[in-house]
Backbone as a printed PyTorch tensor [residue, N CA C, xyz], in Angstrom:
tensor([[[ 15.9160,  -9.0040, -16.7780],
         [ 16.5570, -10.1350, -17.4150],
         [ 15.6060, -11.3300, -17.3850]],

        [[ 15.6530, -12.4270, -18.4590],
         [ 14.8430, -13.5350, -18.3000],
         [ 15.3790, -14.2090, -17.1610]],

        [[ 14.4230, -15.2480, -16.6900],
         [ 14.4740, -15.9300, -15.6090],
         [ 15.4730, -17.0850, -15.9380]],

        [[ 16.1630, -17.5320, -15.0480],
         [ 17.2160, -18.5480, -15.0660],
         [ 17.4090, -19.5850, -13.9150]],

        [[ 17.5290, -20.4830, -13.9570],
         [ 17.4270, -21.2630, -12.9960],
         [ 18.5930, -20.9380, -12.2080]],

        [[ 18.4040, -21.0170, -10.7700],
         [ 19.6870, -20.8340,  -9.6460],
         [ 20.1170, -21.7050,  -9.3450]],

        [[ 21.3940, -21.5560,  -9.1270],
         [ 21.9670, -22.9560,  -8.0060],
         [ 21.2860, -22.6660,  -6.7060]],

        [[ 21.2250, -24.0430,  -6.6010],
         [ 20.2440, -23.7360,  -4.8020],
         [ 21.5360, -23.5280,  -4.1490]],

        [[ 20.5980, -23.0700,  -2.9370],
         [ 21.7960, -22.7150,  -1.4100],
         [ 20.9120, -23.9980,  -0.5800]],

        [[ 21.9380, -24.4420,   0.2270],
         [ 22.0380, -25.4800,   1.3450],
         [ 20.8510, -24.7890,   2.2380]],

        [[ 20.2210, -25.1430,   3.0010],
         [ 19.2920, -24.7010,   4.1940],
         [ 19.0660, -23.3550,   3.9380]],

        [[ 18.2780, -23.0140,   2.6340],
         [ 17.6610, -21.7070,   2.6650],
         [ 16.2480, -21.6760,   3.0320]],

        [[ 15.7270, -20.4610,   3.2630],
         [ 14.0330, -20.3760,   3.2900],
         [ 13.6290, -20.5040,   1.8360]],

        [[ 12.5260, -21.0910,   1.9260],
         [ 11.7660, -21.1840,   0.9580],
         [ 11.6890, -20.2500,  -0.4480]],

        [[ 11.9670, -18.9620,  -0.0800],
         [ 11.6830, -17.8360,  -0.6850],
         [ 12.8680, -17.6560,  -1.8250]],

        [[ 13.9670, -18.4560,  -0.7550],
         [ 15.3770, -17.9760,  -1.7120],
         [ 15.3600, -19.0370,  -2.3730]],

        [[ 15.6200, -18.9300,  -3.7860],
         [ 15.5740, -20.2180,  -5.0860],
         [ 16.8060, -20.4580,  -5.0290]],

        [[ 18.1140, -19.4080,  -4.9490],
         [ 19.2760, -19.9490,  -4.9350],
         [ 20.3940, -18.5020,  -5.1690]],

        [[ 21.3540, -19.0080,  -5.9880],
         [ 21.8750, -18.0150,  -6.7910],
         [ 22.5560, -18.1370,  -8.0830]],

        [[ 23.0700, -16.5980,  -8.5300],
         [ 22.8140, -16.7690, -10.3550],
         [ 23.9460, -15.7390, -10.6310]],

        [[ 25.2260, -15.9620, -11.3160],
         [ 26.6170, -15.3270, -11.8510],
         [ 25.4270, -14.1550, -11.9810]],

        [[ 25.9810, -12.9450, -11.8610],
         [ 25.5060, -11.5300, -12.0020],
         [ 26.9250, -11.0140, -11.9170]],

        [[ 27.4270,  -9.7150, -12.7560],
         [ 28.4770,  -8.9900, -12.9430],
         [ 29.7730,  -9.6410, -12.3820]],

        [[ 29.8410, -10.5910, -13.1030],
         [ 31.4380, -11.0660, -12.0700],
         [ 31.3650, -11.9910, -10.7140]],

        [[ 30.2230, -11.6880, -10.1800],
         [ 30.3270, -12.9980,  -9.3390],
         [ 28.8860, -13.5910,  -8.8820]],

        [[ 28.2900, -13.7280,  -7.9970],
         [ 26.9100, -14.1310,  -7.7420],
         [ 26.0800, -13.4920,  -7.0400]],

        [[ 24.4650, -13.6910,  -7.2000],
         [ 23.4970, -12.7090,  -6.1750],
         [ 22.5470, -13.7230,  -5.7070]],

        [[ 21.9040, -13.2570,  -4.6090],
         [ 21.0110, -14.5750,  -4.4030],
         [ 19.9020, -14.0790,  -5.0330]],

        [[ 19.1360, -14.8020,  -5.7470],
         [ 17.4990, -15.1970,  -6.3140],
         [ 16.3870, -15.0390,  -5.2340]],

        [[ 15.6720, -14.0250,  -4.9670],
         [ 14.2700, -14.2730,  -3.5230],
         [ 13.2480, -14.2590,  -4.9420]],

        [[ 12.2370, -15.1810,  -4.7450],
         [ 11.1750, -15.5140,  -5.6130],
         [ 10.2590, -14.4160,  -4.2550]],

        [[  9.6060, -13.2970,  -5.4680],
         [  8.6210, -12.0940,  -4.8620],
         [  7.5210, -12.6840,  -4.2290]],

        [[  6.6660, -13.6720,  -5.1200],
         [  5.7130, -14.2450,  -4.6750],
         [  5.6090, -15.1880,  -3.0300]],

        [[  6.7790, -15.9050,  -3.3560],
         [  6.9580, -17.1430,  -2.1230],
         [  6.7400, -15.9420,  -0.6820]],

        [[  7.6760, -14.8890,  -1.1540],
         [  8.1180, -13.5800,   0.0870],
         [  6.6560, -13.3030,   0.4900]],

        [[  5.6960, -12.9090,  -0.3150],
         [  4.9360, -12.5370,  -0.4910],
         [  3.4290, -13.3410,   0.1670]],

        [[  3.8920, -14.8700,   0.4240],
         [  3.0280, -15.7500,   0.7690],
         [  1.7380, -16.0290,  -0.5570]],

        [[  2.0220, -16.0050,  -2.2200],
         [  1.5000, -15.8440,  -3.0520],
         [  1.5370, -17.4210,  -3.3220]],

        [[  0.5300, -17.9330,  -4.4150],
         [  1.0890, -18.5490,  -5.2380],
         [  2.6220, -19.0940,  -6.0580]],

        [[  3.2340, -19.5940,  -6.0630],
         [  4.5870, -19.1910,  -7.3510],
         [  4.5820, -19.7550,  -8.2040]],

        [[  4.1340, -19.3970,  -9.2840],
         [  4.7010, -20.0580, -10.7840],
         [  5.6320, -19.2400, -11.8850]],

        [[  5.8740, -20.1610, -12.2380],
         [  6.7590, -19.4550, -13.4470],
         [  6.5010, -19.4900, -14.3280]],

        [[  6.1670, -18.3770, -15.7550],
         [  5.4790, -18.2910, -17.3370],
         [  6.7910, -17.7190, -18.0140]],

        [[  6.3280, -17.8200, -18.9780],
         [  7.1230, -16.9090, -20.3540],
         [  7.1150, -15.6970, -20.1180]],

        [[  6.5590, -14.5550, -19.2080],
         [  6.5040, -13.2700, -18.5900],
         [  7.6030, -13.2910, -17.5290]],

        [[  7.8540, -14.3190, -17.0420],
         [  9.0110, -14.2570, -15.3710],
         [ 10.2220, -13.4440, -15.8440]],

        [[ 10.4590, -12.5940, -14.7310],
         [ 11.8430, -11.7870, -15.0810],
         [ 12.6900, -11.9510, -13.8460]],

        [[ 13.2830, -11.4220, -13.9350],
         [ 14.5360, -11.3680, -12.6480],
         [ 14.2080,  -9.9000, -12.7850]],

        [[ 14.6590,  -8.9580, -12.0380],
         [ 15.1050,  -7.4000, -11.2890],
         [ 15.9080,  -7.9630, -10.3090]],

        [[ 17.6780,  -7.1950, -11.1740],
         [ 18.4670,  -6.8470,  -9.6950],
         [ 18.0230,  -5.4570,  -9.4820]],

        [[ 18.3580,  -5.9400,  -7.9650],
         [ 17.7380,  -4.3320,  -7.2140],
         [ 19.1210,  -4.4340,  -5.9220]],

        [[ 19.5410,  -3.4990,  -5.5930],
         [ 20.5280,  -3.1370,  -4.1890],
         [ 19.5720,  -2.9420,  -2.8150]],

        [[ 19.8280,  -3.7040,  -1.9660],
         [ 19.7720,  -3.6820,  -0.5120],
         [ 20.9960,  -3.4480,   0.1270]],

        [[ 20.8510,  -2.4060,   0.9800],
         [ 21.9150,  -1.9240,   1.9020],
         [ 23.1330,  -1.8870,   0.3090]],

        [[ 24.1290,  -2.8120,   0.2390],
         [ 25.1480,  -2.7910,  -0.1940],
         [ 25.5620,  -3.8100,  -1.4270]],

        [[ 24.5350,  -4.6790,  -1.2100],
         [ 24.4400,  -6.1630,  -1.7850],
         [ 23.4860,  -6.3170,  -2.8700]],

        [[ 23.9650,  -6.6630,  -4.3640],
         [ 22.9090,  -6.9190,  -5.3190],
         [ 22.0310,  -7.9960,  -5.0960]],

        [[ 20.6830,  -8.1130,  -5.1630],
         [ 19.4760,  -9.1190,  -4.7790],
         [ 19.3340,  -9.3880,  -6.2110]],

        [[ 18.6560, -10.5440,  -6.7020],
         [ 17.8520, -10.7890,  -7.6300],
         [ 16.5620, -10.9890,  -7.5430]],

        [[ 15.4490, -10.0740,  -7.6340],
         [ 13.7890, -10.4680,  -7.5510],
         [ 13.2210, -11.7640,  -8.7140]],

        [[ 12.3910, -12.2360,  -8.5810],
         [ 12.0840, -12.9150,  -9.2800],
         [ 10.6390, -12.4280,  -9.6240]],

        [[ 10.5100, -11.7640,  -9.8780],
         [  9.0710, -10.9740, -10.6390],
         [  7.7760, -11.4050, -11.9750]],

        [[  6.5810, -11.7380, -11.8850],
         [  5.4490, -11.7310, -12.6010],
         [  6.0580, -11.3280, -14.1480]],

        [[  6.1700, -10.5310, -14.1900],
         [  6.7360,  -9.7970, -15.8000],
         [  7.0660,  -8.2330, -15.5880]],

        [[  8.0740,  -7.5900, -16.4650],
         [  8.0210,  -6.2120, -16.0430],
         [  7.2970,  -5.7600, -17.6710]],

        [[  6.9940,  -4.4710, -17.5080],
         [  5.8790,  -3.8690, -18.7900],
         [  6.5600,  -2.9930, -19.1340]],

        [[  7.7200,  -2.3450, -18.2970],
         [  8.4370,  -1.2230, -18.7920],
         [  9.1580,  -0.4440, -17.6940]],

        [[ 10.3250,  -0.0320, -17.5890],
         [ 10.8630,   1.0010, -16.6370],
         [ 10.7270,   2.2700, -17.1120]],

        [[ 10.2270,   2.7650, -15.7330],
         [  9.8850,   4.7130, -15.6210],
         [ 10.7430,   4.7730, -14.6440]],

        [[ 11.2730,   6.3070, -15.0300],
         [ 11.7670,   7.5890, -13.6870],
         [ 10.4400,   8.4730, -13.8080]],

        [[ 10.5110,   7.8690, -12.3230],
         [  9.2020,   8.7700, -11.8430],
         [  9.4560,   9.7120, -10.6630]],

        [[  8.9890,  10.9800, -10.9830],
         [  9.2920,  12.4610, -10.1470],
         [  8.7560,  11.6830,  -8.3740]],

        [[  8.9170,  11.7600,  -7.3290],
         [  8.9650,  11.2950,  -6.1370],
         [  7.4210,  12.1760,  -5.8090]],

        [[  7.3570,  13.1530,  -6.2960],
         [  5.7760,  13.7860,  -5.7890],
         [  4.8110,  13.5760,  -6.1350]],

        [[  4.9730,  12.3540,  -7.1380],
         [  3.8300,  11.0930,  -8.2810],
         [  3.5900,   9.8400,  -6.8030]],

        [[  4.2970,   9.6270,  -6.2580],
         [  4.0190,   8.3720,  -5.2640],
         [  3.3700,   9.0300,  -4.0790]],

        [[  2.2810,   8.8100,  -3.8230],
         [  1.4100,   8.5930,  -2.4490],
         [  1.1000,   7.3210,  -1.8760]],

        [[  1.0200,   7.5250,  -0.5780],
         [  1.2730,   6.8650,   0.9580],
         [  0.1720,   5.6030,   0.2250]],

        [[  0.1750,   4.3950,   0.4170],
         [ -1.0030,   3.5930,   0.5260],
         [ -2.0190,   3.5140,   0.9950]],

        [[ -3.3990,   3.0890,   0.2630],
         [ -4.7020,   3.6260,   1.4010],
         [ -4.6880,   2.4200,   2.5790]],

        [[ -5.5970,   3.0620,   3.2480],
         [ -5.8110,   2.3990,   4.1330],
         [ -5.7860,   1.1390,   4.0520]],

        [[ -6.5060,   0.7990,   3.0890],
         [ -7.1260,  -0.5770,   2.9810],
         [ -6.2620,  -1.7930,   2.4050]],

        [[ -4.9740,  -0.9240,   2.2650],
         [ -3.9080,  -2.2510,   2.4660],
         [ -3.3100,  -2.1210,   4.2680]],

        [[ -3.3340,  -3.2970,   4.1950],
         [ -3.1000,  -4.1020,   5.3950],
         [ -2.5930,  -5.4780,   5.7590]],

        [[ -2.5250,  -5.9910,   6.8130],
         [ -1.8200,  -7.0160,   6.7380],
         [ -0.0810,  -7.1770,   6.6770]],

        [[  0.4330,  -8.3100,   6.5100],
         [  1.8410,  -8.9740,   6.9750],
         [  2.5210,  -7.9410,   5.6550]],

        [[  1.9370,  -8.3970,   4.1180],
         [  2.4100,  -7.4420,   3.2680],
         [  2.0590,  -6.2540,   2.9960]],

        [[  1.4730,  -5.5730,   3.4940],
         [  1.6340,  -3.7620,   3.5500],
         [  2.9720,  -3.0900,   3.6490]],

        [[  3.8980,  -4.1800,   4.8040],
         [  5.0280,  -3.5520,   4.8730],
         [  6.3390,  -3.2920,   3.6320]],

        [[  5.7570,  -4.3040,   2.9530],
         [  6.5820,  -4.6330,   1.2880],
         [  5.7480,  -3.1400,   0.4760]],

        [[  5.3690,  -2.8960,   0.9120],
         [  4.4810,  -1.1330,  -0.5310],
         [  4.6120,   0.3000,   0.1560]],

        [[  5.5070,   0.4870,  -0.3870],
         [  5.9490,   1.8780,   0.1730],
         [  5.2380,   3.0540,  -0.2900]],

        [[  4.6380,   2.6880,  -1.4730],
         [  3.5900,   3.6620,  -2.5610],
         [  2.7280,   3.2270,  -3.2530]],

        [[  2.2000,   4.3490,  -3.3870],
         [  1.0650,   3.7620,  -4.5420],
         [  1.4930,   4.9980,  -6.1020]],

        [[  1.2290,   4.8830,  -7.4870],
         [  2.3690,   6.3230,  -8.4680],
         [  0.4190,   6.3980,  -9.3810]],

        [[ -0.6990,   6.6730,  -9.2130],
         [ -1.6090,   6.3870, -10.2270],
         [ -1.2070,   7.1800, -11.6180]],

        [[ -1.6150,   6.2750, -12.5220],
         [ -1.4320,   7.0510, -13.8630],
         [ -2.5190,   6.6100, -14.7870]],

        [[ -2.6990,   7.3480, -16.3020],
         [ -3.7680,   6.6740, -17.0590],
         [ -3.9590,   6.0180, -17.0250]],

        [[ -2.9460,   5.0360, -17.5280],
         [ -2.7500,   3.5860, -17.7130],
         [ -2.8370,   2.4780, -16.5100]],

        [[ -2.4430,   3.2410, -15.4550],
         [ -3.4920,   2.2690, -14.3950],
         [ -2.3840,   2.2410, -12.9300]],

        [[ -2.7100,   1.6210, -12.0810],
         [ -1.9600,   1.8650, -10.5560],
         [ -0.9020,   1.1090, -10.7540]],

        [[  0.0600,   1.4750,  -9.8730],
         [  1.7340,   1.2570,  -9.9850],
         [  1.7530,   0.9620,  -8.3220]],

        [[  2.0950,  -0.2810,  -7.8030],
         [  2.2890,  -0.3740,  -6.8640],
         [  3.8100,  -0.4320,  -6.2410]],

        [[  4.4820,   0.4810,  -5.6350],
         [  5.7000,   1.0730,  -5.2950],
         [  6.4180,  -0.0780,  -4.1150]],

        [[  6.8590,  -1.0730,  -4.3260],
         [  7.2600,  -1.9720,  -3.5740],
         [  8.6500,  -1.2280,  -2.4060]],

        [[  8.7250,  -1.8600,  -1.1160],
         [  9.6680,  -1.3430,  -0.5050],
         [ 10.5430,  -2.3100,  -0.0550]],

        [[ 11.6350,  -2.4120,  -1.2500],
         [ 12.6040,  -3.4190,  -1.1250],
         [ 13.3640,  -3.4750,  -0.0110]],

        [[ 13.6930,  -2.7730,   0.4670],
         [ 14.2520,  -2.5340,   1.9880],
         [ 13.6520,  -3.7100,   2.8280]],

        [[ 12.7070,  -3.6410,   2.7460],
         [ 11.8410,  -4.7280,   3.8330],
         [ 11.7300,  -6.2190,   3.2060]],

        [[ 12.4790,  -6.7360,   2.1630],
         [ 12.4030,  -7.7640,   1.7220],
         [ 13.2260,  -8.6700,   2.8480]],

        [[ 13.6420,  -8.6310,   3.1740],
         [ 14.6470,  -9.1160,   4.2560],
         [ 14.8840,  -8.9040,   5.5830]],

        [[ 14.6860,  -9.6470,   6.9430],
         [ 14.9060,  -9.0620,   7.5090],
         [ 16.5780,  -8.5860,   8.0250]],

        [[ 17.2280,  -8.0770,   9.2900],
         [ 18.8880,  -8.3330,   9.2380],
         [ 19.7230,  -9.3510,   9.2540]],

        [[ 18.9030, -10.0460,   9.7980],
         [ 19.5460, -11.6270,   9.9820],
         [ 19.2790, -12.6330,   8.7750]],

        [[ 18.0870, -12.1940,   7.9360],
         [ 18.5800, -12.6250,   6.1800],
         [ 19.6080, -12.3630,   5.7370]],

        [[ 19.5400, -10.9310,   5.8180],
         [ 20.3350, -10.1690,   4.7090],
         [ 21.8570, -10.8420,   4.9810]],

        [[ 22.0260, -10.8270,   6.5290],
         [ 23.3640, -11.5770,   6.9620],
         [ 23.5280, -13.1000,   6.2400]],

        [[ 22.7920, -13.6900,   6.5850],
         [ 22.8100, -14.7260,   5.9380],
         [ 22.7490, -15.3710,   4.4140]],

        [[ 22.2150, -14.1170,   3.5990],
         [ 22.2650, -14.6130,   2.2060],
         [ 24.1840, -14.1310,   1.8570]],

        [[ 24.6140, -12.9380,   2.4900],
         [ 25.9920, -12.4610,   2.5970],
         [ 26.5220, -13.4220,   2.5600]],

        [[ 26.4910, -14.6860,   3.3080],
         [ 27.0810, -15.6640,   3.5980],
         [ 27.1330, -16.2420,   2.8380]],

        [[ 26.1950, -16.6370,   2.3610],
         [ 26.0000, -17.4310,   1.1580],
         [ 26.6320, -17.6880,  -0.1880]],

        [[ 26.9090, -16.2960,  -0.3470],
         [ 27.1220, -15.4980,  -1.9180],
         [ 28.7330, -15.2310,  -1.3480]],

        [[ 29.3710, -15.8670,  -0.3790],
         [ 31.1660, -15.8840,  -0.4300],
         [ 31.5260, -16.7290,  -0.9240]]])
């Protein structure tokens, strides 16, 4: 979905922009980059991805998407070595194809439990 501005939340981290009506009621917004310790800007490419954690719809705030694949699970291999660091734990895969590397993010780890509790809160 295009990007939309959120209502902010009161004393959030940095990361969370806010939240945004999704199916009937609201999700919170985590900007990928901020998570990420990146740059953040926003272009004419910015998308949202809802994605499910545990139970709860998230909204990503993502670079641009190029296209959704179902991809067979025996296409994703382990990351090389040579990622490392705080975000390694965010890439669960690596999928190579012609067209070029697919880096397999591991949304699970976007949050830790005491986020996830707390954006819950949020979004009542």
């Amino acid at each position: 979905m295009r990007h939309e501005a959120p209502a902010a939340v009161p004393e959030a981290p940095d990361f969370l922009e806010g939240v945004i009506p999704y199916a009937g009621g609201v999700v919170p917004v985590i900007d990928l980059r901020k998570r990420l310790n990146l740059d953040a800007s926003l272009r004419e490419e910015t998308r949202m991805v809802v994605v499910q954690l545990d139970d709860q719809d998230v909204a990503i705030i993502v670079d641009q998407v190029l296209e959704v694949l179902r991809v067979d699970s025996r296409e994703i291999t382990s990351p090389p070595r040579m990622v490392r660091g705080l975000a390694a734990k965010y890439i669960s895969g690596i999928i190579s194809r012609a067209g070029g590397t697919i880096v397999v993010l591991n949304a699970g780890q976007l949050l830790t439990s005491t986020e996830r509790l707390a954006l819950t809160e949020a979004v009542r």
